[in-house]
C-alpha positions in Angstrom: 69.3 58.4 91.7 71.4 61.4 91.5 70.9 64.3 93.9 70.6 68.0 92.6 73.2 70.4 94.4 73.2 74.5 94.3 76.0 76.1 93.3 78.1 77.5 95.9 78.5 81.7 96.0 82.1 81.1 95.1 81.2 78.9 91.7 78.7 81.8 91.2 81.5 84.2 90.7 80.7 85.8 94.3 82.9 86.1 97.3 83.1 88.4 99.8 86.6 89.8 99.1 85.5 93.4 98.3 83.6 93.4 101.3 86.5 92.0 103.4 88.8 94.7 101.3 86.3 97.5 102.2 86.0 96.4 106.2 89.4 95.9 106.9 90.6 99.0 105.2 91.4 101.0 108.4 94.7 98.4 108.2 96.0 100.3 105.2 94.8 103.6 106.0 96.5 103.8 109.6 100.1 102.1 107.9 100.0 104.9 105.6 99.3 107.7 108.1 101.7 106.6 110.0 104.6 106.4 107.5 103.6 110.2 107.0 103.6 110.6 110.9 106.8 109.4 111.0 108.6 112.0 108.0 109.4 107.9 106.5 109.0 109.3 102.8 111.0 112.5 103.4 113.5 110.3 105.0 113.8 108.3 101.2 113.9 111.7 99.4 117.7 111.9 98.8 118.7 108.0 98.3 116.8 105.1 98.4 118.8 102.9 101.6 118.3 99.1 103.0 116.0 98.2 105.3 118.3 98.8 108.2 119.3 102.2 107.3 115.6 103.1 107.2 114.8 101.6 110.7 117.4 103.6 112.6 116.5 107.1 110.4 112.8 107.0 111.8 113.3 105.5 114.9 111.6 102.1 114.3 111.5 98.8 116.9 113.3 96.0 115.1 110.5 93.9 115.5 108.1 96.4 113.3 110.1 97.7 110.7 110.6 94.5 108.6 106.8 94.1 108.0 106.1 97.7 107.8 108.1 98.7 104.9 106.8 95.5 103.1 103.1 96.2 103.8 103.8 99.9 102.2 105.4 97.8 99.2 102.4 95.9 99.1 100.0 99.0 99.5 102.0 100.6 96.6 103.6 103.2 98.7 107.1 101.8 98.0 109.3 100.4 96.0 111.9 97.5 96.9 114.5 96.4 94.9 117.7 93.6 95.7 116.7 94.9 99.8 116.9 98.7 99.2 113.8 100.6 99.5 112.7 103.9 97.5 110.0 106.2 97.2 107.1 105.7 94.4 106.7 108.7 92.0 103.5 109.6 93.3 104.9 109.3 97.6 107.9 111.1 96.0 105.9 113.8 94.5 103.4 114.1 97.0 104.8 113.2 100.6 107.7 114.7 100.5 107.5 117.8 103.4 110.1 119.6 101.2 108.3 120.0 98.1 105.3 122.5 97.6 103.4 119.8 96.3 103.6 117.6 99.7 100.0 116.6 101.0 101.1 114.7 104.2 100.0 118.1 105.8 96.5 117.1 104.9 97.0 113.6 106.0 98.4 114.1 109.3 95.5 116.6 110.2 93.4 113.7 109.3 95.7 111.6 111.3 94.9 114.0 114.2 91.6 114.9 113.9 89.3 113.0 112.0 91.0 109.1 112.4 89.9 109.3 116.0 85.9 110.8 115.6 85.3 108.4 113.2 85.5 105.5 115.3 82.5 106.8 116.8 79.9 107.1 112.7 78.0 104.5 114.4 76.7 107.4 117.3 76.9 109.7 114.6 74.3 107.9 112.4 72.0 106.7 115.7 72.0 110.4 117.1 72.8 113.2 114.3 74.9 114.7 116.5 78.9 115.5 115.8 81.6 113.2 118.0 84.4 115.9 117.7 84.1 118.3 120.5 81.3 120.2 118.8 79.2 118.2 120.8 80.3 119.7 123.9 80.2 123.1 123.1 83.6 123.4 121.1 83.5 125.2 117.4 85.8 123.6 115.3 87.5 126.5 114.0 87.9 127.3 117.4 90.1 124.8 117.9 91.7 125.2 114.0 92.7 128.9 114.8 93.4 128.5 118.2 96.9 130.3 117.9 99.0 131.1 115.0 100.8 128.3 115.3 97.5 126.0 114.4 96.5 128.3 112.1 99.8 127.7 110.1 99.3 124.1 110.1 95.6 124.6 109.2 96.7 126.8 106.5 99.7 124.3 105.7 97.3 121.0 105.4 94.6 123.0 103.5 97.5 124.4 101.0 98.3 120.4 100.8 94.8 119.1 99.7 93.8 122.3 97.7 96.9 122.8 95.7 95.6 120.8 92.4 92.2 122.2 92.7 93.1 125.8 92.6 95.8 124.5 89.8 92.7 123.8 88.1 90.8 126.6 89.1 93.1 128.8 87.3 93.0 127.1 84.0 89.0 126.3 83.9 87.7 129.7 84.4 87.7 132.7 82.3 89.9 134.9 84.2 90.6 136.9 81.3 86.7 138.1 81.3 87.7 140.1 84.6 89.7 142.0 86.8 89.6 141.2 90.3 88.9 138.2 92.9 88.9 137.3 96.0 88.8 133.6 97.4 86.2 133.3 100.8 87.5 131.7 103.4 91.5 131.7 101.6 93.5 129.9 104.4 97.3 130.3 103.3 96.3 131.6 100.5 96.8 128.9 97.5 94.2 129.7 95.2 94.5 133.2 95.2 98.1 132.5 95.0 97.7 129.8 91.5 95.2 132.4 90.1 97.2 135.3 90.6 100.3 133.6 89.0 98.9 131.9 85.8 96.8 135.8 85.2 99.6 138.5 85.8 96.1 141.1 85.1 94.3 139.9 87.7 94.8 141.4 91.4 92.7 140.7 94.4 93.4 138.4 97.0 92.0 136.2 100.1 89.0 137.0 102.9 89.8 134.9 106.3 89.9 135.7 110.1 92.1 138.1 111.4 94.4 135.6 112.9 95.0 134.4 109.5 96.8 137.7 107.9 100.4 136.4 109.0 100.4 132.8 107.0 98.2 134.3 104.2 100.4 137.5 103.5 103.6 135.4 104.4 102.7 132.8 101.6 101.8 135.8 99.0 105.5 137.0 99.4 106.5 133.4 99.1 105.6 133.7 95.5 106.3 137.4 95.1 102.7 138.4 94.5 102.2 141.3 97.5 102.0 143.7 95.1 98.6 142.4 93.5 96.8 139.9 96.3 95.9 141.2 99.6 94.7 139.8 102.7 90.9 140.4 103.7 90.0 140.2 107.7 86.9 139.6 108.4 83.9 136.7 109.8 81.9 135.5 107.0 78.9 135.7 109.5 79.3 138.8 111.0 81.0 141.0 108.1 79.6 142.3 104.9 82.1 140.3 102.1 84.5 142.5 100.4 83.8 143.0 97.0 85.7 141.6 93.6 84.3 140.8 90.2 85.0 137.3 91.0 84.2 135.9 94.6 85.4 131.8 95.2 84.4 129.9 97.8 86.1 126.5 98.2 85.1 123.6 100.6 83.0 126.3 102.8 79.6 125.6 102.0 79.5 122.0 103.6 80.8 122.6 107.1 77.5 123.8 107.9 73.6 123.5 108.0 71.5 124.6 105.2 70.3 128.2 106.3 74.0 129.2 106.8 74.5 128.0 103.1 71.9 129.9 101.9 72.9 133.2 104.0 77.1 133.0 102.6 75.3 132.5 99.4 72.9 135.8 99.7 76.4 137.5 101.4 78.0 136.9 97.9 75.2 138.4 96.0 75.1 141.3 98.2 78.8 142.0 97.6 79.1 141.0 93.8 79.0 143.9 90.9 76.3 142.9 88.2 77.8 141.4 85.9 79.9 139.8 88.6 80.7 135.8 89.3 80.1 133.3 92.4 82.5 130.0 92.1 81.9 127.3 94.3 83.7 124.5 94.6 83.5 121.2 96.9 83.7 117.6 96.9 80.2 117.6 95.1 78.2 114.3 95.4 76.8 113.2 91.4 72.9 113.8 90.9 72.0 110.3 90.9 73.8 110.2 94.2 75.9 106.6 93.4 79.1 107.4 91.7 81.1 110.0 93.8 81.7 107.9 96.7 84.5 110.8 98.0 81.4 113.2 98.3 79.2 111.1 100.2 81.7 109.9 102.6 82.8 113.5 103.1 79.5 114.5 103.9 79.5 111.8 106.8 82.8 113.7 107.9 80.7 116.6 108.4 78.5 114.5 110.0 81.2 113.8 113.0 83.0 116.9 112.9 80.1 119.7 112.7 76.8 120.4 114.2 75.1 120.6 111.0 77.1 120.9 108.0 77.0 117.9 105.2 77.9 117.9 101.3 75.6 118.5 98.4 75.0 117.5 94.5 75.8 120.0 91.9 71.7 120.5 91.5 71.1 121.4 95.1 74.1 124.1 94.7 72.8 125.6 91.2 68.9 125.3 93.2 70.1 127.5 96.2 72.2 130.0 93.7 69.5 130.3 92.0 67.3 131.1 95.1 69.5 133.6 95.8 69.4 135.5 92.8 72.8 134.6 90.8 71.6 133.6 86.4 73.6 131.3 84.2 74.4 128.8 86.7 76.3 126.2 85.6 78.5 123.4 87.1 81.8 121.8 85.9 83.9 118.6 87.1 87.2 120.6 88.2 89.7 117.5 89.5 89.3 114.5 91.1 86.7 114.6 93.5 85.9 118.2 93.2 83.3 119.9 90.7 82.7 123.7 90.5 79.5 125.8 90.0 79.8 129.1 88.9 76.9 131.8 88.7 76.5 135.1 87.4 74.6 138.5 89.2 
């Protein structure tokens, strides 16, 4: 008599690795953000050194450093060869303070800010309310543009994470169709800086808070573009927008609730020409709502960070440009994460 047995989940082809992978992902996250923290791939930029070397030019106990630099091996974010460790192309390219196209900037602000809240998603979720200091009265940009020297690491990090989107920017549009532009909400100032280099007939520049003039017009000289892009002061809430052929908003729309969408998005019409062109840009989630993870998980950043502000498909952005009045309203995927929807007035 023989006795029937089911298959185990692991003969089936299913284990729960990708679900450990996924849980325990905080482990890689944190070794990376703190290799930025610590300036360790700035520290490889002129030579690639032993193990040894490494430890003393961050500062590391001798108990940690061994299995640190070997988990950052592991996680990709080094190379090791005969003992002597080395910088990837990508950590070399991108986390590296000294070049323009560093994005640690990003990642320590994340370090900072968001690494912390996020331990709390659970509240989040069970109440709808932010865990940053929002909930207790505190404005996030408060806090961001505190002084100029937060606004220049503000305007730094945002420079980091934007850099390949406004690279973009420039070369999916048809900026030879216009004249002018200015970017809502322009930080430091890269886009309008990218789109004022790759079109030498464009001029315009970037609409921010006051406090924000300094880094904005000192990264315009940076690049030697004073002479065409200038810097706009003003609160999107309380100040008519200026006016362009060409206004861009970039990663504004989802720090906040759904009436203050649709009143930047009326402000835009109001200050456009006819004829003239909206582009927004964010980390938009797919239609079908299952493919962009980066989108949906960025909206639960809002979640903790703002009072009301969360991320939006591509069809609720051309439904609420519509709304307010903008034809011809069109999305397209700009890079990586980040898709663009343009409408005319």
């Amino acid at each position: 008599m023989t006795t029937a047995t089911k298959a185990t989940p692991e003969a089936a082809g299913v284990s729960p690795d990708r679900i450990m992978q996924l849980g325990l992902g905080f482990w890689g996250s944190k070794t990376l953000l703190s290799a930025v923290e610590l300036d360790l791939f700035t520290a490889l930029s002129d030579e690639p050194v032993d193990g040894e070397t490494l430890r003393q030019r961050i500062g590391l106990h001798r108990r940690a450093a061994h299995d640190f630099f070997d988990a950052l091996v592991a996680l990709g974010m080094l190379e090791r060869q005969d003992g002597i460790y080395r910088n990837t192309p990508e950590t070399a390219l991108y986390l590296d303070r000294n070049k323009p196209s560093y994005v640690g900037g990003f990642l320590r602000l994340a370090d900072a800010k968001l690494y912390p809240i996020w331990g709390s998603l659970t509240a989040a979720l069970r109440t709808g309310t932010p865990q940053s200091g929002v909930k207790d009265g505190e404005d996030i940009f408060d806090v961001q543009y505190a002084d100029r020297q937060s606004v220049a690491q503000y305007g730094q990090a945002m420079t980091g994470a934007s850099l390949r989107i406004a690279r973009a920017l420039a070369q999916r549009f048809p900026w030879t169709e216009y004249r002018s532009f200015i970017d809502v909400g322009a930080a430091q100032g890269v886009v309008p800086v990218e789109i004022g280099r790759a079109h030498p007939h464009l001029s315009g520049g970037g609409f921010d808070l006051p406090l924000v003039r300094p880094v904005f017009e000192a990264y315009v000289r940076q690049h030697g573009l004073e002479d065409r892009l200038r810097f706009y002061p003003g609160d999107f809430f309380k100040d008519p927008l200026p006016t362009a052929d060409v206004l861009v908003m970039g990663h504004i729309l989802h720090d906040w609730d759904l009436p203050s969408k649709r009143d930047l998005l009326a402000k835009a019409h109001a200050a456009l020409p006819a004829g003239g062109v909206l582009i927004v840009y964010d980390w938009m989630i797919d239609d079908d709502r299952r493919k962009n993870a980066a989108g949906l998980l960025m909206s639960l950043n809002m979640l903790v960070r703002t009072r009301g502000g969360f991320d939006y498909t591509g069809a609720d952005c051309i439904g609420w440009m519509r709304a307010a009045g903008f034809n011809d309203v069109r999305r397209e995927h700009l890079e990586g994460a980040c898709s663009m929807v343009a409408g005319i007035k």
